[in-house]
N, C-alpha and C positions, 0 to 999 in steps of 0.2 A: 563447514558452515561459513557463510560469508554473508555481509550484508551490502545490499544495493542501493545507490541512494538515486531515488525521484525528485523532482523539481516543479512544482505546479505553479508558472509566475500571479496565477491570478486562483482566488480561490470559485468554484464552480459550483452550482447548486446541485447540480447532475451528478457529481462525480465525476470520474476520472476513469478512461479507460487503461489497461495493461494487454500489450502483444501476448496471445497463449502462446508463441514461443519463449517469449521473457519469462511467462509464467511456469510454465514446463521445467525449466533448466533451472529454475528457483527451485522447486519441487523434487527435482533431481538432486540439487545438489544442496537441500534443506536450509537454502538459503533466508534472509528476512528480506522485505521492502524497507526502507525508511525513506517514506513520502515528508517533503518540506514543502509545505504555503506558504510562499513566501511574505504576500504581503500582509496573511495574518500572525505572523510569527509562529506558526503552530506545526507540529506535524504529529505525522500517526506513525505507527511498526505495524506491518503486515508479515506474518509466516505464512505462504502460500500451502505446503505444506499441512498444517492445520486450520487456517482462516479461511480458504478458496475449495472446500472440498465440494460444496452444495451449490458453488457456481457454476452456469453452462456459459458457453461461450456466443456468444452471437458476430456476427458480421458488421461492421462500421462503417457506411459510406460514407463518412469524410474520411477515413482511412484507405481510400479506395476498396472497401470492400475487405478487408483485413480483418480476422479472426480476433476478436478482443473478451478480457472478462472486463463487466463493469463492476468497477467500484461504487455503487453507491452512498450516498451520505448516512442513511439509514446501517446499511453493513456498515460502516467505520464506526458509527455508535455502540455496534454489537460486538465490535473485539477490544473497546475500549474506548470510543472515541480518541479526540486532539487531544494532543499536550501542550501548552506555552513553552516558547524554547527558553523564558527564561527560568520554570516552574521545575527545578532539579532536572535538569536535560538528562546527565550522565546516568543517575538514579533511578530513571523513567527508562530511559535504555537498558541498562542491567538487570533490573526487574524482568523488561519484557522479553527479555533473552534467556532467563535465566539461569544467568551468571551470578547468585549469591545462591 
């Protein structure tokens, strides 16, 4: 298990795309996402794993055409929505790992 951290400088209405080979090797290796907004102070935990099963992947032409899952803002509501990074950061991560 390992966890991978995201960096989204601006937050986006759309969501957020992830490479299926990011996604794959997550999945392989039951890895988590931990997405930060930065300039909302917020972020979410993604387990590919369990949270990306019902996702298909589509093509990205700003990506040049690149195989992507989307993140929608609707899907992050549905594994939990945001957390405040100042709103028990470590305790939000434990939980959602869980590790207690």
């Amino acid at each position: 298990m390992g966890i991978e951290l995201q960096i989204a400088r601006e937050a986006l209405k759309s969501g957020y795309d992830m490479k299926v080979t990011k996604v794959k090797r997550a999945i392989n290796n039951d890895s988590y996402f931990l997405w930060v907004i930065i300039p909302e102070h917020a972020f979410f935990i993604l387990r590919p794993r369990m949270d990306m099963t019902n996702i298909l992947p589509k093509a990205n032409p700003l990506w040049g055409g690149k195989m992507v899952y989307h993140i929608s803002q609707q899907f992050i509501l549905n594994i939990g929505g945001y957390s405040k990074m100042k709103d028990n950061f470590i305790d939000t991560i434990i939980a959602k790992l869980g590790l207690l």
